[in-house]
Backbone as CSV, one residue per row, in Angstrom:
resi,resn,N_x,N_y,N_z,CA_x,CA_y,CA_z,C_x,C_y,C_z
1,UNK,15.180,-2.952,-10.421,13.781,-3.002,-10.035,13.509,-1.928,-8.982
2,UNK,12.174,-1.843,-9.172,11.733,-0.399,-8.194,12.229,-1.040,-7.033
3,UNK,11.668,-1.880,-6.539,11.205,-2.173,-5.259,12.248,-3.771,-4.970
4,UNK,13.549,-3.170,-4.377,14.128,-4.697,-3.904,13.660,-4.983,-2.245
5,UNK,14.330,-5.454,-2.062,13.936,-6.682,-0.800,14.605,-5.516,0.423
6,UNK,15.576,-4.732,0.019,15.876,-4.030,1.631,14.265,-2.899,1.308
7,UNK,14.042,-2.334,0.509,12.963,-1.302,0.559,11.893,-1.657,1.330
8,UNK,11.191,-3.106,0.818,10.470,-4.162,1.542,10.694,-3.908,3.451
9,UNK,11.883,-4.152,3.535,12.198,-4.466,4.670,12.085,-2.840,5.632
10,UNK,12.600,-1.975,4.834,12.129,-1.374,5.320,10.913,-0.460,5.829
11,UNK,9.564,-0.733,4.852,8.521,-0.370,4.731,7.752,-1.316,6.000
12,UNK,8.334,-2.399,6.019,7.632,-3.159,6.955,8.255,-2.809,8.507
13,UNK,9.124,-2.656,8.454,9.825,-2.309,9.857,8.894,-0.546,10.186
14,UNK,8.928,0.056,9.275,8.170,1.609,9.635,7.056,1.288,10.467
15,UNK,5.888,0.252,9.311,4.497,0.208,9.550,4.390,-0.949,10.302
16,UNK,5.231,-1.961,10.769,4.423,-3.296,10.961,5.035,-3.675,12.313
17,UNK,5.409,-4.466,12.735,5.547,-4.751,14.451,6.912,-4.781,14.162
18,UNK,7.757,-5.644,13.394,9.197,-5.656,13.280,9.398,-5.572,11.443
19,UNK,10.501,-5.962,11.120,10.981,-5.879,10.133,10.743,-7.442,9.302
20,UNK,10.380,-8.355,9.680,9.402,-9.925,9.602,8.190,-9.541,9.436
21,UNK,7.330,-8.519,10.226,6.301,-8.574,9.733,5.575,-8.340,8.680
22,UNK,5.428,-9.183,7.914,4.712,-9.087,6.507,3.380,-9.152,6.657
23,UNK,2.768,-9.775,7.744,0.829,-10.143,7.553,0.304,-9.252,7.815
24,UNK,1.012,-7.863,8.921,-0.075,-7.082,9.133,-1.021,-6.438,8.439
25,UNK,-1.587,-5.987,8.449,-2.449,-5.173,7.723,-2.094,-3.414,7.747
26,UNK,-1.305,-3.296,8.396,-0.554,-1.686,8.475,0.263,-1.951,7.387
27,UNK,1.298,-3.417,7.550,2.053,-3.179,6.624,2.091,-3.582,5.164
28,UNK,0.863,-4.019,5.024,0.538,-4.565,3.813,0.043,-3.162,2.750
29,UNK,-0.534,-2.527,3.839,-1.255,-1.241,3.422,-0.352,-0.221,3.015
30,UNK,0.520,-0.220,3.764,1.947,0.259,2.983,2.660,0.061,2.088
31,UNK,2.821,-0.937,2.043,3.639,-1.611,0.473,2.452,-1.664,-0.602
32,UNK,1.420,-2.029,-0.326,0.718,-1.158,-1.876,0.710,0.190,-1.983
33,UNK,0.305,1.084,-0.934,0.703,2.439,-1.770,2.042,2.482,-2.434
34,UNK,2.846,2.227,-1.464,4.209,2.390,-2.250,4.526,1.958,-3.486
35,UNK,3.965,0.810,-3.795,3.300,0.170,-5.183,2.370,1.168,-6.408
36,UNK,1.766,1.829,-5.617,0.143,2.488,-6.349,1.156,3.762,-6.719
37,UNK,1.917,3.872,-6.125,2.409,5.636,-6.363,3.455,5.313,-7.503
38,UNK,3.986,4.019,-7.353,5.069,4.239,-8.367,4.708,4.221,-9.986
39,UNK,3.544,2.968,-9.702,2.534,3.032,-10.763,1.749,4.224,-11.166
40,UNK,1.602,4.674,-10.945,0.763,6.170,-10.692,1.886,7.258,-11.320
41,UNK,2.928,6.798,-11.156,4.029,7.616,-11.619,4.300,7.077,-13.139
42,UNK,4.302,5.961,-13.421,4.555,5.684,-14.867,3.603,5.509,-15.431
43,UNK,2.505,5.707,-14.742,1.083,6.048,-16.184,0.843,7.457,-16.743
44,UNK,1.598,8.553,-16.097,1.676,9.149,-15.866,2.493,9.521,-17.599
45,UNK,3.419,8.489,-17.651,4.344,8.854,-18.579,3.890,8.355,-20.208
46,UNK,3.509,6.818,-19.464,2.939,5.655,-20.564,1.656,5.584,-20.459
47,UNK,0.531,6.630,-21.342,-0.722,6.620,-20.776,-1.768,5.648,-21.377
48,UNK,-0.838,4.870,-22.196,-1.455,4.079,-22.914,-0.970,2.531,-22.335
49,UNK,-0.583,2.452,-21.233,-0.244,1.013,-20.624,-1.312,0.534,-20.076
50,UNK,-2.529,-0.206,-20.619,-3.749,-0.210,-20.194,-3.376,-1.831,-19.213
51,UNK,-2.602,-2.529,-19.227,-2.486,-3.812,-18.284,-1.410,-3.311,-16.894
52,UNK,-0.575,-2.390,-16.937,-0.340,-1.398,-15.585,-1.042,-0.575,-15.152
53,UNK,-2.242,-0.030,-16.316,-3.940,0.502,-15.233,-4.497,-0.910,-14.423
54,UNK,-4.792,-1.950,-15.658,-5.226,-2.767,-14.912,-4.747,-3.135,-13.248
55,UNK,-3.612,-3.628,-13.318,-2.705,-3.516,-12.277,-3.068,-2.886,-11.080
56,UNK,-2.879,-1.624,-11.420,-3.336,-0.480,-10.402,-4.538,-0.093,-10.021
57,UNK,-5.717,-0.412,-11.251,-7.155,-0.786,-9.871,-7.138,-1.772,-9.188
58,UNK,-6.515,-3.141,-9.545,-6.396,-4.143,-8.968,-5.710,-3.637,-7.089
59,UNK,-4.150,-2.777,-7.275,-4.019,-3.036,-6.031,-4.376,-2.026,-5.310
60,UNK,-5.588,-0.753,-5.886,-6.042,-0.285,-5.087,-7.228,-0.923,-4.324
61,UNK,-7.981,-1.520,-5.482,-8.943,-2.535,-4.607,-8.705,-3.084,-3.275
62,UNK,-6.985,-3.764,-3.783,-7.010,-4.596,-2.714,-7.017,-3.828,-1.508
63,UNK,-6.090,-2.596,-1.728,-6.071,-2.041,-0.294,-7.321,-1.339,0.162
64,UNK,-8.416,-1.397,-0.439,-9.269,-0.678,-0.237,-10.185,-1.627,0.670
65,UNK,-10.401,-3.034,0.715,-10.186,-4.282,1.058,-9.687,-4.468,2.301
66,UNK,-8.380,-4.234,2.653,-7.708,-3.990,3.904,-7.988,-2.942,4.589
67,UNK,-8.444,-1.850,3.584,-8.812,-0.666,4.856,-10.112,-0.988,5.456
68,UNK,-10.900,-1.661,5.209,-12.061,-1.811,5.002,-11.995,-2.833,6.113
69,UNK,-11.065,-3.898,6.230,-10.795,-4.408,7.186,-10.354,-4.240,8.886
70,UNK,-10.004,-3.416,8.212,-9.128,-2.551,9.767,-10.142,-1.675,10.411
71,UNK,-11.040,-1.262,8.996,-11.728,-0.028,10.336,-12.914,-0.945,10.622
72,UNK,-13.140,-2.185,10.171,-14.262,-3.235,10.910,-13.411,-3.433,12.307
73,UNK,-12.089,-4.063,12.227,-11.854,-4.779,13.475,-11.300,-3.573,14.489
74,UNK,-10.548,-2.358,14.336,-9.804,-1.684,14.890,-9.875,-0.101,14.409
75,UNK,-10.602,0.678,14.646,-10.990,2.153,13.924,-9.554,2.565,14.683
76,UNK,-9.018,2.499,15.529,-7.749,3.823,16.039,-6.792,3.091,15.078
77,UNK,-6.104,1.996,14.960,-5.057,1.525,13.756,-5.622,2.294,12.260
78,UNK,-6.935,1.839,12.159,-7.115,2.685,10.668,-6.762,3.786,10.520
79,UNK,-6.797,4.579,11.878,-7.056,5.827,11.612,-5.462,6.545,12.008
80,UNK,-4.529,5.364,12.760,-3.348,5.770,12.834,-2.436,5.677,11.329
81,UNK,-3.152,4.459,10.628,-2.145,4.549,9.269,-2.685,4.974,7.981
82,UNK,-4.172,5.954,8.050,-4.621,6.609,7.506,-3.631,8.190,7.760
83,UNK,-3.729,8.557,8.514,-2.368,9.661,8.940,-1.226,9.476,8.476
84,UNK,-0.576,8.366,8.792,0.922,8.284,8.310,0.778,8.446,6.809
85,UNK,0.114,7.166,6.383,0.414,7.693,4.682,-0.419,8.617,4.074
86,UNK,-1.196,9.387,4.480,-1.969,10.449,3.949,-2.895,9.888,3.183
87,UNK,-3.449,8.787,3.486,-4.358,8.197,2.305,-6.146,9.105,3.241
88,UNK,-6.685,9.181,1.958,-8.617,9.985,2.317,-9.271,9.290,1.767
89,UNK,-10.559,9.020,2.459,-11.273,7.780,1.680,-12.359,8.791,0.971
């Protein structure tokens, strides 16, 4: 599988307060791109996988959702993990 449990761990330890933190919203925002890109990478191949498109508006939504969140409660966090992962709205 793409994505085991140390990758996890470590995506959350980069973006999130410790390596436990799963709720943040930095690090949630992280593990879907990391999600969106890999997907993004095999539609790429399989352009006819129309339920892994589905998929992938789904978890851009979501993060779109969370960003949307962050720059309501906290514009310098948005704008710190808008930088790190290179995401442009």
């Amino acid at each position: 599988m793409y994505l085991d449990s140390a990758k996890k761990q470590e995506i959350f330890e980069k973006y999130g307060k410790s390596n436990t933190d799963t709720g943040s919203p930095e690090s949630q925002i992280a593990l879907f791109s990391y999600r969106i890109s890999h997907l993004t990478e095999h539609l790429k191949s399989n352009h006819k996988d129309y339920s892994t498109e589905r998929s992938l508006k789904m978890l851009v939504g979501k993060r779109r959702r969370l960003l949307d969140y962050l720059i309501k409660t906290d514009i310098e966090r948005y704008r710190v993990i808008i930088k790190e992962l290179g995401i442009r709205k």
